[in-house]
N, C-alpha and C positions, 0 to 999 in steps of 0.2 A: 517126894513126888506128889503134884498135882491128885486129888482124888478123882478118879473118872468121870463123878456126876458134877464136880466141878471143870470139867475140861469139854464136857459135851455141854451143857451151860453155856459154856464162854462163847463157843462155837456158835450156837444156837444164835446166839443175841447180837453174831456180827451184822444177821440179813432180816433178824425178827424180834419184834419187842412182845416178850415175857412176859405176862405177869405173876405176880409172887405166889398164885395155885398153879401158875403152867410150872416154876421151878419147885414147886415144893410136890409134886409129881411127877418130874427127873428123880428129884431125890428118895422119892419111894421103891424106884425102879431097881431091880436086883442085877448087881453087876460082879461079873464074874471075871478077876484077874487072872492074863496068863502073860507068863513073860516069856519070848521069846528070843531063839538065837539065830544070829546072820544066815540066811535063807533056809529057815524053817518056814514049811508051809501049814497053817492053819484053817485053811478052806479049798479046799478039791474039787479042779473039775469033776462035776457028777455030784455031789454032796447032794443030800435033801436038806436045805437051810433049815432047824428051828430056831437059832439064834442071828443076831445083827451084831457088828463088830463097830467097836470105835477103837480109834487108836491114841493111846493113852500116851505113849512117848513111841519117837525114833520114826520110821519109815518103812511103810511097806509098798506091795509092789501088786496090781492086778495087773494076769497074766491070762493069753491062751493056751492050752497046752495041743501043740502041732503031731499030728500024725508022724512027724518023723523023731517026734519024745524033745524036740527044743520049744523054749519059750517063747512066745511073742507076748511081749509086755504092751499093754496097755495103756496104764495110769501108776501114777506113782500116789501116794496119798500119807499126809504127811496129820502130827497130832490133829487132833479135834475131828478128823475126817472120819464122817460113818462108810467106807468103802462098798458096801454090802449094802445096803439100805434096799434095793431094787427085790434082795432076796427076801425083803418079806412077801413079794408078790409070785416069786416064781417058784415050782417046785424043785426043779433042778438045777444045780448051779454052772452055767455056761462058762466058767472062767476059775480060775481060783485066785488065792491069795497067797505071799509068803513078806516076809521081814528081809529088809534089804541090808540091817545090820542089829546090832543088840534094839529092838523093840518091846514095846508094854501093850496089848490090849484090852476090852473088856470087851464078853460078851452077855448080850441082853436080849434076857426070852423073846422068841415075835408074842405069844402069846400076851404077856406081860405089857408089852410095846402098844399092842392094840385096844388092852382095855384101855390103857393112857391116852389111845388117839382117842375114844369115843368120849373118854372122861374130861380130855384138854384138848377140840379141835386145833386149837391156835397152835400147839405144840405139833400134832401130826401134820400140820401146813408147813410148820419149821423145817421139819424130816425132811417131808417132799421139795421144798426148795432148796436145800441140801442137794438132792438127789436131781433137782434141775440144776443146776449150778456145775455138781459133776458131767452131768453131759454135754452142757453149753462148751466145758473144758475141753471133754471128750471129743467134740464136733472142732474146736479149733485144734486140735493133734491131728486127726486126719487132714485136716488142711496142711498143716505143716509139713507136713509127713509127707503131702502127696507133691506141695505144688510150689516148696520154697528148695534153695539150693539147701547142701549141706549144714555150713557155719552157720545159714539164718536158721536152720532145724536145731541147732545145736544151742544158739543164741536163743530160741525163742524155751526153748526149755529150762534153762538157764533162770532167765527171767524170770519166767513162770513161779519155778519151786522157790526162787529167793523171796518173790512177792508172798505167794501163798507162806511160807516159813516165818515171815516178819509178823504175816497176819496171826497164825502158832502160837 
């Protein structure tokens, strides 16, 4: 398997050019493996985030969790994806996370995250356009969702995750 500070690297460099002290301050960064099983949740609604999530293999899933205890799903977020990245700003987490089937991810201190942002602006730029990137996604899901027929909500999903997975 991929090392994680090599799979958030790779990511990084799809939308942002690097330089070799931004990745040699990924690679300082302490990451923490967990592997997970098909719909194991790993961040809870209500959680107080100290860590950010990359996903190292497989597929997970942000969700809401509904007063009547079903999920409404989100976002799905496939390797290299930091899904969480927002929770370094919020104290409590609006949403959780779970693994949509056998998954790997790493988590990385915010604390840790943040001397890097102050140490390697260009890398915390990285982050956050990541985290623009996720919402621009986000903003066309609600589109879809709201104002296309079925099969094109289905088609555009479709698309979506093969595009993104190629990019993987």
């Amino acid at each position: 398997m991929e090392k994680a500070h090599d799979v958030l690297i790779r990511n990084l460099c799809e939308h942002t050019a690097l330089a070799e002290e931004d990745v040699a301050q990924i690679r300082a960064l302490t990451f923490t493996l967990r592997d997970l099983e098909p719909n194991e949740d790993f961040i809870r609604q209500g959680d107080e985030p100290k860590h950010s999530v990359l996903v190292v293999s497989g597929m997970v899933a942000r969700y809401h969790l509904l007063g009547s205890g079903r999920r409404q799903y989100l976002a799905f977020h496939l390797t290299g994806d930091l899904p969480d990245a927002q929770g370094l700003f919020i104290d409590q987490m609006d949403h959780g996370l779970s693994a949509l089937g056998p998954a790997s991810v790493a988590f990385i201190p915010h604390r840790e995250l943040f001397i890097a942002f102050r140490r390697r602006p260009t890398f915390g730029l990285a982050v956050w356009r990541e985290t623009l990137l996720d919402a621009a996604i986000f903003r066309e899901a609600i589109t879809n969702n709201s104002a296309r027929p079925m099969q094109a909500r289905m088609a555009h999903l479709f698309c979506e995750l093969f595009y993104r997975a190629r990019a993987a």
